[in-house]
N, C-alpha and C positions, 0 to 999 in steps of 0.2 A: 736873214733867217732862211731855212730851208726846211725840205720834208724829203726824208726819204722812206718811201717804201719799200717793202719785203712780202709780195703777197702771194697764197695757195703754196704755202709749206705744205706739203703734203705727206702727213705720216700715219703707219699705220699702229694704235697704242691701244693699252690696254684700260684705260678707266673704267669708271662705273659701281652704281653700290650692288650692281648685282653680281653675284659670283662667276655665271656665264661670261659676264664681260669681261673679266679678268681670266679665263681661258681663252673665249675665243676673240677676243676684240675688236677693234671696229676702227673705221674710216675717220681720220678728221684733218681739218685744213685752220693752220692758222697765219693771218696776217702780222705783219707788225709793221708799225709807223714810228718813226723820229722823230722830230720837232729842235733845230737851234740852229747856231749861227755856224754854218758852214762855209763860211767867205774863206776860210785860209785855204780850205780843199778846192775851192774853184781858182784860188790865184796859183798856188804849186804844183797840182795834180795828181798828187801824193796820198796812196791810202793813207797813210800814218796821220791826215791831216783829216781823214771823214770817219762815219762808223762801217767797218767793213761788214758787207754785209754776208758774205761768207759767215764771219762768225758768228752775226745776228743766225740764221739756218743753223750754225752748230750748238749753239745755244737753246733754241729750240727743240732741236732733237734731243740733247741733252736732260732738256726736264721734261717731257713727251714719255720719255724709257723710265721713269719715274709712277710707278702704278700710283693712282689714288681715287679716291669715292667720285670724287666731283671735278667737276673738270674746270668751277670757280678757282679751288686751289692750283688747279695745273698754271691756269693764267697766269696765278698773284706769284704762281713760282719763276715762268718765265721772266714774268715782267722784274723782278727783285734781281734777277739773275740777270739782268739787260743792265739794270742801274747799278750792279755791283763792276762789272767791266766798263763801263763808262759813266762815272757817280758824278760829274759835274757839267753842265749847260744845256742839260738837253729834257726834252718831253719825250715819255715815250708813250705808247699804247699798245695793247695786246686784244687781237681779236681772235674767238678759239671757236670753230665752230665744230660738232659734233655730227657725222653724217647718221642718218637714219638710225636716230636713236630706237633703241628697245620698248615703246610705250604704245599703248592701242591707240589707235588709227594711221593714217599716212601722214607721214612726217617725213618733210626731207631731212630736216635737221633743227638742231637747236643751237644757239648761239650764245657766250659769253665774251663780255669787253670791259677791258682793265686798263684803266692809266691815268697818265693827267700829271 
């Protein structure tokens, strides 16, 4: 078994249920991790044999450009959208964090995490 991570995607998107934030929008960073048997990619060397993680990051940007209230959905979209390009042997997880969300007081951020 193996893990690979993907971490501080850094994009800038528009969520939120407020309408401001879908003008002007905001800062967010997300990870994502793999989980499965990656013996064939260590014996060949061969993308074709691991998850590229280029297109893990294009896949992320992908549903990031996707406006919605809550950024719970944004996850459950990335992560849906990870296991439709590679639907068999693998764990994934989506971690989506939110920089300096619009709420009183100081807050660097908030965070949501999808998978399993």
């Amino acid at each position: 078994m193996g893990v690979i991570q993907v971490n501080g995607i850094r994009v800038y998107a528009y969520h939120g249920c407020l309408d401001e934030e879908g003008r002007i929008g905001g800062h967010y960073r997300v990870d994502v991790t793999v989980e499965g048997d990656l013996a064939r990619a260590e014996r060949t060397d061969k993308l074709a044999d691991t998850i590229d993680y280029g297109r893990v990051t294009a896949i992320v940007l992908e549903q990031m450009a996707v406006r919605s209230n809550l950024i719970e959905a944004v996850a459950a979209r990335i992560l849906d959208a990870l296991r439709k390009e590679w639907p068999h042997g693998f764990t994934w997880h989506v971690r989506l964090e939110k920089e300096h969300p619009p709420i009183p007081g100081a807050v660097d951020s908030v965070v949501y995490s999808v998978g399993g």
